[in-house]
C-alpha positions as CSV (number, residue, x, y, z in Angstrom):
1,X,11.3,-1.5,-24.7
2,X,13.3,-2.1,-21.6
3,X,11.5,-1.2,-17.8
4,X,14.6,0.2,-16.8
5,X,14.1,2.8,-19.2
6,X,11.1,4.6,-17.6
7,X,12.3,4.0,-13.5
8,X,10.9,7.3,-12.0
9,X,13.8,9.4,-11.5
10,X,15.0,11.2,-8.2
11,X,12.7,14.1,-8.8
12,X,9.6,11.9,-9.3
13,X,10.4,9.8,-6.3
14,X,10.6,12.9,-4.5
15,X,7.2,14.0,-5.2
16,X,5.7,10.7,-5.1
17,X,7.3,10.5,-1.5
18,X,6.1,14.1,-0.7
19,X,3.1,14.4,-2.5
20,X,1.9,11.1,-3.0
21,X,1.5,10.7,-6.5
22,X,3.0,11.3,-10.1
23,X,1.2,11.3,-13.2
24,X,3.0,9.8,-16.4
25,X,1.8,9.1,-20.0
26,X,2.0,5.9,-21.9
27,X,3.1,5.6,-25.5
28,X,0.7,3.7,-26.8
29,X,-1.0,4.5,-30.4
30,X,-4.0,6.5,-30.8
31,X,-5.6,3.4,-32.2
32,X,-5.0,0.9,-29.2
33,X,-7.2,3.5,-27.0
34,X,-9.4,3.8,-29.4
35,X,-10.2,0.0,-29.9
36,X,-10.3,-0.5,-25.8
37,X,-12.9,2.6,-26.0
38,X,-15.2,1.4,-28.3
39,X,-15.4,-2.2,-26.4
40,X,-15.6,-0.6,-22.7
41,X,-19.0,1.3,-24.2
42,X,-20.1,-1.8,-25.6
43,X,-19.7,-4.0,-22.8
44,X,-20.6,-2.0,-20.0
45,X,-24.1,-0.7,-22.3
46,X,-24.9,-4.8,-23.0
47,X,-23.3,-6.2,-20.1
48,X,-23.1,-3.9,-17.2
49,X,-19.6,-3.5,-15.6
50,X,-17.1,-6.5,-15.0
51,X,-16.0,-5.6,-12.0
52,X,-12.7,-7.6,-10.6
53,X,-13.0,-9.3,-14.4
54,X,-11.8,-6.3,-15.6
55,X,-8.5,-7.7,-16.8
56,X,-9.6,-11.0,-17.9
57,X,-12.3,-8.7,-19.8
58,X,-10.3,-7.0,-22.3
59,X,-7.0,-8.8,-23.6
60,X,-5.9,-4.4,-24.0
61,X,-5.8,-4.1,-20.0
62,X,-3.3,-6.7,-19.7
63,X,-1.1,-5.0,-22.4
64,X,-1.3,-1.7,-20.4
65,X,-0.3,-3.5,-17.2
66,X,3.0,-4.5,-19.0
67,X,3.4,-1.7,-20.5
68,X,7.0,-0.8,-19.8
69,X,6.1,3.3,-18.5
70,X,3.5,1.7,-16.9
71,X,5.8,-1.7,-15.2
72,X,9.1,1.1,-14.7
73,X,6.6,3.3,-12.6
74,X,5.3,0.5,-10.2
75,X,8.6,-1.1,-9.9
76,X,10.1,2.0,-8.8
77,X,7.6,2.3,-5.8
78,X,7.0,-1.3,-4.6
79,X,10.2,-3.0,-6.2
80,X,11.1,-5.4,-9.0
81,X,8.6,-9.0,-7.1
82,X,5.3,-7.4,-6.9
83,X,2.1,-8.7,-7.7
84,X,-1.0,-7.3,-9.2
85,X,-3.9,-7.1,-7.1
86,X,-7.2,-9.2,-7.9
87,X,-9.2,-6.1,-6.8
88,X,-9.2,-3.7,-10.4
89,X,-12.6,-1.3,-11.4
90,X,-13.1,0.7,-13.8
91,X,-14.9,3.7,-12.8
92,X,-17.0,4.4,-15.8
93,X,-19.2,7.7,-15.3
94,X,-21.8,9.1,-17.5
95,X,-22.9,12.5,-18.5
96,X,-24.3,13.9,-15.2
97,X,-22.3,11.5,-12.6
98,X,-22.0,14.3,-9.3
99,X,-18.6,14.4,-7.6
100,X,-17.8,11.9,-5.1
101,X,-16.9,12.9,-1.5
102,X,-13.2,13.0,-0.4
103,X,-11.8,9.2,0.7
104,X,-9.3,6.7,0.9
105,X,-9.7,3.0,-0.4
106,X,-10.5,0.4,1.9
107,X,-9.3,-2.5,1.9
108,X,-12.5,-4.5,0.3
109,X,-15.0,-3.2,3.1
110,X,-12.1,-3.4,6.1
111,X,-9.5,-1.4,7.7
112,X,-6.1,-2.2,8.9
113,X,-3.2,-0.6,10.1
114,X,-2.2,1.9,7.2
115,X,1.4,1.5,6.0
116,X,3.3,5.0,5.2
117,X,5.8,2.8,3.9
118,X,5.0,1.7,0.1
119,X,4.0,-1.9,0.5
120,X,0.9,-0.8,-1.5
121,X,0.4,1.5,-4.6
122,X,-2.6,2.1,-7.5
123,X,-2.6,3.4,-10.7
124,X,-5.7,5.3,-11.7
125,X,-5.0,5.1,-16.1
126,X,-7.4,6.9,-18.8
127,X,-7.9,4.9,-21.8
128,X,-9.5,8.4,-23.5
129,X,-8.6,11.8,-23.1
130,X,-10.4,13.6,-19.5
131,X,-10.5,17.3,-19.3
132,X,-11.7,19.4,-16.7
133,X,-15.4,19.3,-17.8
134,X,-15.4,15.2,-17.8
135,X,-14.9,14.7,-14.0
136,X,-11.3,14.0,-13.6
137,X,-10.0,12.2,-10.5
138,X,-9.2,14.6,-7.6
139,X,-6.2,14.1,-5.1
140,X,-5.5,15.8,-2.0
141,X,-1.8,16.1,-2.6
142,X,0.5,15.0,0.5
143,X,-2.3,13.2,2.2
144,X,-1.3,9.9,2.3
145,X,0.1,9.9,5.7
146,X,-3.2,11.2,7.6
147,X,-5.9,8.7,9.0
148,X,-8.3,11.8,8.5
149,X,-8.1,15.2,6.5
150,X,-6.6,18.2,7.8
151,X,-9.6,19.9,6.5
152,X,-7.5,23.1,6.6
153,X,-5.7,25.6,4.4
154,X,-2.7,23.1,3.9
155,X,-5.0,20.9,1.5
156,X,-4.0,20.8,-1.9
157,X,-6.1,19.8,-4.1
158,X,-4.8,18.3,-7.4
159,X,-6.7,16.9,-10.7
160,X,-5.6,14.2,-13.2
161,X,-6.0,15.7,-16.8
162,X,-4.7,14.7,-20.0
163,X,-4.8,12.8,-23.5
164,X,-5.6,9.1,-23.6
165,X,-3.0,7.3,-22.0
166,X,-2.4,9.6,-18.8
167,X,-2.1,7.7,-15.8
168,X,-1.3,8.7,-11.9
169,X,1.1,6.5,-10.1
170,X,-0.6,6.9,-6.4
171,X,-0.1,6.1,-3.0
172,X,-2.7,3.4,-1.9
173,X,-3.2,5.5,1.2
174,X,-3.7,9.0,-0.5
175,X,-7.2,10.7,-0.2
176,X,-8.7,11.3,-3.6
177,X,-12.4,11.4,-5.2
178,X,-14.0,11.0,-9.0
179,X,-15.1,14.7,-10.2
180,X,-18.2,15.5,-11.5
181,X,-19.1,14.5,-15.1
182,X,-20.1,17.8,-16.4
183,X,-19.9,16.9,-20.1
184,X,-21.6,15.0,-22.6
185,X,-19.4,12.6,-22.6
186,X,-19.0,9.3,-20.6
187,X,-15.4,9.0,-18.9
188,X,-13.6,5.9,-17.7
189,X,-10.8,5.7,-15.5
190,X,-9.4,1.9,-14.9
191,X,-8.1,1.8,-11.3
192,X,-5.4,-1.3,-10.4
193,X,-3.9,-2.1,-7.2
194,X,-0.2,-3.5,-6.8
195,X,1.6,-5.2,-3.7
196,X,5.1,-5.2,-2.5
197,X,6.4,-8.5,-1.8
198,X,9.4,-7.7,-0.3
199,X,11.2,-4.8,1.7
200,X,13.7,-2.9,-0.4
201,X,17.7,-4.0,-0.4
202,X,18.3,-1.2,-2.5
203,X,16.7,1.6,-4.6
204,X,14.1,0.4,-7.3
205,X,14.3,3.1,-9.2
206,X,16.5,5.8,-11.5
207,X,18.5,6.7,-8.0
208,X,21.7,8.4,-8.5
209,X,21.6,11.1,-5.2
210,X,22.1,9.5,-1.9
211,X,20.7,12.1,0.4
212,X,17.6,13.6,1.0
213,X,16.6,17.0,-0.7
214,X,14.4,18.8,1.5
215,X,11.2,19.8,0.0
216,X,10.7,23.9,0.7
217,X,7.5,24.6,-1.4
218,X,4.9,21.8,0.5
219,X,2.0,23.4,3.1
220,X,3.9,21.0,5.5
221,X,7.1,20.6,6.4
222,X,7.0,16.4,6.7
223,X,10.9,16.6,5.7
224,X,12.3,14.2,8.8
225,X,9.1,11.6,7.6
226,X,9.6,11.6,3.9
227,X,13.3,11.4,4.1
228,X,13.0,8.2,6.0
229,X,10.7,7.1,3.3
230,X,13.6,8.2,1.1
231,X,15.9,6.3,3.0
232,X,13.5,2.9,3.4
233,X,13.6,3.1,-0.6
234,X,17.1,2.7,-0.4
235,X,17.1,-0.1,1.7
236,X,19.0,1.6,4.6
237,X,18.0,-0.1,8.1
238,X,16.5,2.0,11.0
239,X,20.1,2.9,12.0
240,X,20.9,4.2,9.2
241,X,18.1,6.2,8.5
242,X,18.3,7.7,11.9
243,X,22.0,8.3,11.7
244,X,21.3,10.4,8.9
245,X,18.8,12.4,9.8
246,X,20.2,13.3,13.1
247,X,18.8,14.9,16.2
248,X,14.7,15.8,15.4
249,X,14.5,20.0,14.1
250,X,12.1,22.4,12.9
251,X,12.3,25.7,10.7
252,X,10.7,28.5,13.2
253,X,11.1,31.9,11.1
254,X,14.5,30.8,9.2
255,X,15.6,29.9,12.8
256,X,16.3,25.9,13.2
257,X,15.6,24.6,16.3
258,X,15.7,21.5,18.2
259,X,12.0,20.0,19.8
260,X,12.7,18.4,23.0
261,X,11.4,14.8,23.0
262,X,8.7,15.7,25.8
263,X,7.2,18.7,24.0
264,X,7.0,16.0,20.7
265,X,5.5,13.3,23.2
266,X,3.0,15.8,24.2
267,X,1.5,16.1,20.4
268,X,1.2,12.1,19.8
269,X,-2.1,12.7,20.6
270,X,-3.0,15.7,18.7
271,X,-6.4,16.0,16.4
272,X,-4.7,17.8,14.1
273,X,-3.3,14.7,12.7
274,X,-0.2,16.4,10.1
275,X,1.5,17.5,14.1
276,X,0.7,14.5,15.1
277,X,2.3,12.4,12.1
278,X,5.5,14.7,12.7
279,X,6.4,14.0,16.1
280,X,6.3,10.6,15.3
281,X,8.6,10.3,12.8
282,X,10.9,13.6,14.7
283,X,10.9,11.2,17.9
284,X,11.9,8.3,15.7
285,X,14.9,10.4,14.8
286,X,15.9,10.4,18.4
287,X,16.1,7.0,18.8
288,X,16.7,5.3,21.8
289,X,16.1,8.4,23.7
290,X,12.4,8.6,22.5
291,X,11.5,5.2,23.2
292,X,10.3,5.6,26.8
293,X,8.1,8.1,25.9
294,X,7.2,6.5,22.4
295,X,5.9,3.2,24.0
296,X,4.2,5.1,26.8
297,X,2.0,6.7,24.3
298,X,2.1,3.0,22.4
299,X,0.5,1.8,25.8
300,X,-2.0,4.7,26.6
301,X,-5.5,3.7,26.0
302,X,-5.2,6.4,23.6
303,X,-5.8,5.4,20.2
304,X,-4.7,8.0,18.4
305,X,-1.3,8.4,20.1
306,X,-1.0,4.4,20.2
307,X,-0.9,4.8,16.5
308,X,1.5,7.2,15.9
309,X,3.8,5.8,18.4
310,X,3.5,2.7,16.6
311,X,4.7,4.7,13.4
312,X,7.4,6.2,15.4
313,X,9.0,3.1,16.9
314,X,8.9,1.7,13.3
315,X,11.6,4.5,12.5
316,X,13.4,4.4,15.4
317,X,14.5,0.9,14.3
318,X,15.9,-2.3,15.8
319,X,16.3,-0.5,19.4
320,X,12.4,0.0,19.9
321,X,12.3,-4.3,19.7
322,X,12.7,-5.0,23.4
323,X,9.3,-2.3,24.1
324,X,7.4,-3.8,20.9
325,X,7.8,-7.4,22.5
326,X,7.1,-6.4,25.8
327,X,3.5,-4.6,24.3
328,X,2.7,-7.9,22.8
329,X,1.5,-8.7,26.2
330,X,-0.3,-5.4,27.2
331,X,-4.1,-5.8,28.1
332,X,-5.0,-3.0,25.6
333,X,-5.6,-3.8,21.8
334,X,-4.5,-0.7,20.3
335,X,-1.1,-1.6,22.1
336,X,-0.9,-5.4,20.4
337,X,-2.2,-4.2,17.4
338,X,0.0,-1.0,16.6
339,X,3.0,-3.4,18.6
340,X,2.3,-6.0,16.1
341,X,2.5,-3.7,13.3
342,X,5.8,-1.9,14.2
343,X,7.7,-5.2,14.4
344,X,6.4,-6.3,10.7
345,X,7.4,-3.4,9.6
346,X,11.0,-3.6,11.4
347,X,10.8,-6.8,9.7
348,X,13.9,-7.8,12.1
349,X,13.8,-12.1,11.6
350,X,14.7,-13.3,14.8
351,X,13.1,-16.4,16.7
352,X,11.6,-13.6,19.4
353,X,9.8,-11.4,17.1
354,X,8.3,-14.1,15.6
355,X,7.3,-16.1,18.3
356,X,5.7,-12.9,20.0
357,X,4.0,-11.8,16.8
358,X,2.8,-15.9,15.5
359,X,1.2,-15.8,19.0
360,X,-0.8,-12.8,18.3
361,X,-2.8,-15.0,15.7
362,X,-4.7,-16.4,18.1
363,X,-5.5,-13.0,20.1
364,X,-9.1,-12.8,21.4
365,X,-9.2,-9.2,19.4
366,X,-9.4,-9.5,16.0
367,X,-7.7,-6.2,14.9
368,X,-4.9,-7.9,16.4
369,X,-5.1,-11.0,14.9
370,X,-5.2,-9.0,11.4
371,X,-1.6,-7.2,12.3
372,X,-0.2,-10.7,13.3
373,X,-1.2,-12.1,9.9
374,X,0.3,-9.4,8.0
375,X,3.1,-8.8,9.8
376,X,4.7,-12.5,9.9
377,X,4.5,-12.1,6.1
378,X,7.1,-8.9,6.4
379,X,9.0,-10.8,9.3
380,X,9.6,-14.0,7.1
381,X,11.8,-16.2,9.2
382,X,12.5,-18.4,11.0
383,X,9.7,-20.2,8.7
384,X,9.4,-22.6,11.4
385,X,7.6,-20.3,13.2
386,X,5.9,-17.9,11.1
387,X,4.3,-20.9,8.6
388,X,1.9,-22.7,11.6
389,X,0.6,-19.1,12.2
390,X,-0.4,-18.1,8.7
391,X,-1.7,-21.8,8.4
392,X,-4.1,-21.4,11.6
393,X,-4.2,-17.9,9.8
394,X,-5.9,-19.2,7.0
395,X,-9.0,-20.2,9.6
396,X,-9.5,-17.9,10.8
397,X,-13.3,-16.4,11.2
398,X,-12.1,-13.5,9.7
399,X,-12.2,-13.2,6.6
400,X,-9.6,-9.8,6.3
401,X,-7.2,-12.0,8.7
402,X,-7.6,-15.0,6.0
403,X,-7.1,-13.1,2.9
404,X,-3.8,-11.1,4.8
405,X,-2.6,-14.9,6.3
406,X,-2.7,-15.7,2.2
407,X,-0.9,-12.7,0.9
408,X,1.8,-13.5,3.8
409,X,2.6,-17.0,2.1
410,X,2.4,-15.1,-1.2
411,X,4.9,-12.8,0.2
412,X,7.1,-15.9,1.5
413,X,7.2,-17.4,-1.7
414,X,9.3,-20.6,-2.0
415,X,9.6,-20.3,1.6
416,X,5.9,-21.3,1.9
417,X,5.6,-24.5,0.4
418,X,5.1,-26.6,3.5
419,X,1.7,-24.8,3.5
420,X,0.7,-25.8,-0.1
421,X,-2.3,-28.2,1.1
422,X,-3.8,-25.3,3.4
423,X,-3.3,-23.1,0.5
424,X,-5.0,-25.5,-1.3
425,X,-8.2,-26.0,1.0
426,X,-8.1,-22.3,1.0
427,X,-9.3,-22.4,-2.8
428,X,-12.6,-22.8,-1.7
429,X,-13.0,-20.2,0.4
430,X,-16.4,-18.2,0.4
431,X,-14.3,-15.1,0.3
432,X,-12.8,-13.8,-3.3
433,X,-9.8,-12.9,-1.9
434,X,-8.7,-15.2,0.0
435,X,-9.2,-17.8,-3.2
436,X,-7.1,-15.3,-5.5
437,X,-4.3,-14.6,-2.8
438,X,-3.9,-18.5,-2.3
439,X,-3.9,-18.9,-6.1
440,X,-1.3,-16.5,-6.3
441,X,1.2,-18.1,-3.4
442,X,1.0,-20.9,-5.3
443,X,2.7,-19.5,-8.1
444,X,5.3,-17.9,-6.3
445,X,5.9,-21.3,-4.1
446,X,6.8,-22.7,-8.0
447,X,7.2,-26.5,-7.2
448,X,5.8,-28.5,-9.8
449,X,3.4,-29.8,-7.3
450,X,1.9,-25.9,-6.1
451,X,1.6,-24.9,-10.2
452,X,-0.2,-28.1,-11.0
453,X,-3.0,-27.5,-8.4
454,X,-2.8,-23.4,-9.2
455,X,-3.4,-24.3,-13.1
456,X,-5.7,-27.1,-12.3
457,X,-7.8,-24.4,-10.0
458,X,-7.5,-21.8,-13.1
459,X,-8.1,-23.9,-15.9
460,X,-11.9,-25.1,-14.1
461,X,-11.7,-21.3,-13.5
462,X,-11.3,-20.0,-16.6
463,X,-13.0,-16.7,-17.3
464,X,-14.1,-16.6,-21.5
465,X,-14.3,-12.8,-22.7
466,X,-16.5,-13.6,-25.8
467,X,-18.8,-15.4,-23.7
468,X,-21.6,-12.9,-22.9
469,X,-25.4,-13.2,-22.6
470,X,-25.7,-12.8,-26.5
471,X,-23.4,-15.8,-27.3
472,X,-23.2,-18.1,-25.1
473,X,-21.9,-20.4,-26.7
């Protein structure tokens, strides 16, 4: 059955853009979920739960990874070259299990710089039928673009329910929690992680309507941000997704009017985050105007404001470079950092923004340092400049900076194999992830020389699913 089959169509992307999230159903038969059931019980009652072996675990997980409704959803959110994720659970809950508190993933214990833009996404799949009673996973619907919850009236709580097979499509950055297991019955619920490795040139998915449809029935009119998610989809460049979008507007009462940029600069700052978020993105839409009072606020001290100027100067395009390289310097972190992050996500490859940003790798802060690493992987050329950085990357005392310096050269692919021996040494890395991100940009370097130490380092690797403490052998 062909991916291009189950792309999400305009209406899904919509409310994956808006909402966060779309839930789909496989087409597997009954007896395939069945099977994985009766294993999953088995091995987490004699075994206790694999953990990142998940996959490796059950030959059935890998078929639902290439499942074609499964590959046609996460292609049409982080395009066509991405990668799974060594991080996969499965949250298995027994009769009893109380609900979770409201939260967003992590990223393995740290933070970073969260990207409203979907370089990230998960899938949270049910391999058995989850009713109301049975805990299903919660989502606070339209979240994904707020550090914090709005805690207000314009939270929306949704719940994943349905027969075996259901699966949400979600944004990595959505707040969501397990519910509680009221029944007598345990549930599971297989969570997988997927990364874009490359910005889009063009819709990934079922795309046949240019433009925009505003969205009239959310709690929050986000319609200037999402539609320059919309447009980022599309593979439009900053200009082009200001140019459509046009001077920065809200609905007051059926009235529309205009928001000068001061009154939006004012609410950078805001703790009520969703006004914040807005003015952001509304400023971006003015472009060069905004950009004054964007990179003050990216320069304030504030961190809050620092932030969401960094998010606006992302939309405003390839006229907020000059400011971003000139914040590179600034003595406060938030300012590198949030600078660092704009210009990864402008991903503009010129000798400047790279030299500016490779620098940042050895910044004395180390939230910096983590923003360089991550963004020369977005920035990708000259390679010249951008491979020495992820290289002194990869040494970094950090181990969130290694592991990002390592998805970088994934995310360079062929364009990284000068760095095969450091991606190499970085095989023995204490940390996890930093050994399966190296693994990976080995693969996608492809030289016979990268896949002969990759399949060396898997072979002595190799993970045996019928070895277990009761046969051993």
């Amino acid at each position: 059955m062909s991916v291009s089959n189950h792309l999400l169509t305009d209406d899904q992307m919509r409310q994956f853009i808006s909402r966060g999230y779309v839930v789909l159903q496989t087409d597997f038969p009954k007896e395939f979920h069945e099977g994985l059931n009766a294993k999953l019980n088995e091995v987490m009652d004699k075994e206790g739960n694999p953990g990142n072996n998940l996959l490796p675990r059950f030959s059935e997980v890998g078929d639902i990874l290439q499942n074609p409704v499964v590959r046609g959803a996460v292609t049409s959110v982080v395009g066509q070259e991405y990668t799974i994720h060594p991080h996969r659970h499965c949250h298995f809950t027994y009769p009893g299990r109380k609900v979770q508190t409201w939260h967003k993933d992590s990223y393995w214990g740290h933070q970073k710089v969260r990207n409203h833009h979907n370089w990230w996404a998960m899938i949270f799949y049910y391999p058995q039928a989850v009713d109301e009673e049975m805990g299903p996973s919660g989502l606070l619907s339209g979240s994904q673009y707020y550090t914090k919850r709005a805690g207000d009236e314009t939270e929306t709580p949704v719940y994943i329910e349905g027969p075996e097979g259901t699966f949400g499509l979600i944004h990595y950055d959505l707040w969501h929690r397990g519910g509680a297991n009221l029944s007598q019955k345990t549930r599971a619920m297989m969570k997988f992680q997927f990364v874009r490795m490359d910005a889009p040139s063009g819709p990934a998915w079922n795309n046949l309507q240019a433009e925009w449809t505003p969205v009239e029935d959310a709690p929050v009119d986000h319609n200037i941000l999402w539609e320059n998610q919309w447009r980022w989809h599309r593979g439009e460049t900053g200009a082009e997704r200001n140019g459509a979008t046009g001077k920065a507007s809200q609905n007051n009462g059926g009235r529309t009017e205009e928001i000068s940029v001061s009154d939006l600069a004012g609410k950078l700052a805001s703790r009520y985050e969703p006004d914040g978020v807005d003015s952001a993105y509304r400023l971006g839409a003015y472009c060069e105007e905004a950009i004054p009072s964007l990179c003050s606020a990216l320069t304030s001290g504030n961190a809050t404001a620092s932030r969401n100027a960094g998010y606006g100067l992302s939309a405003a395009g390839p006229e907020a470079r000059e400011v971003l390289l000139a914040a590179m310097g600034h003595e406060s972190e938030e300012a590198r950092m949030h600078a660092a992050f704009a210009l990864g996500e402008l991903g503009l490859a010129d000798a400047e923004s790279a030299g500016a940003v490779a620098k940042a790798v050895s910044d004395p802060s180390v939230v910096v340092r983590r923003s360089a690493v991550e963004a020369l992987g977005l920035i990708k050329e000259p390679v010249e400049l951008i491979l020495p950085a992820l290289e002194e990357g990869l040494k970094d005392d950090d181990d969130q900076a290694r592991f990002t310096a390592a998805l970088s050269l994934q995310r360079l692919g062929a364009k990284a194999e000068p760095a095969v021996r450091a991606l190499q040494n970085a095989l023995r890395d204490e940390n996890r992830y930093v050994r399966a991100n190296s693994v990976d940009a080995l693969r996608r370097v492809g030289t016979n020389g990268a896949l002969s130490i990759a399949l060396d380092y898997l072979s002595a690797h190799r993970w045996c699913p019928t070895t277990t403490p009761d046969n051993l052998f």
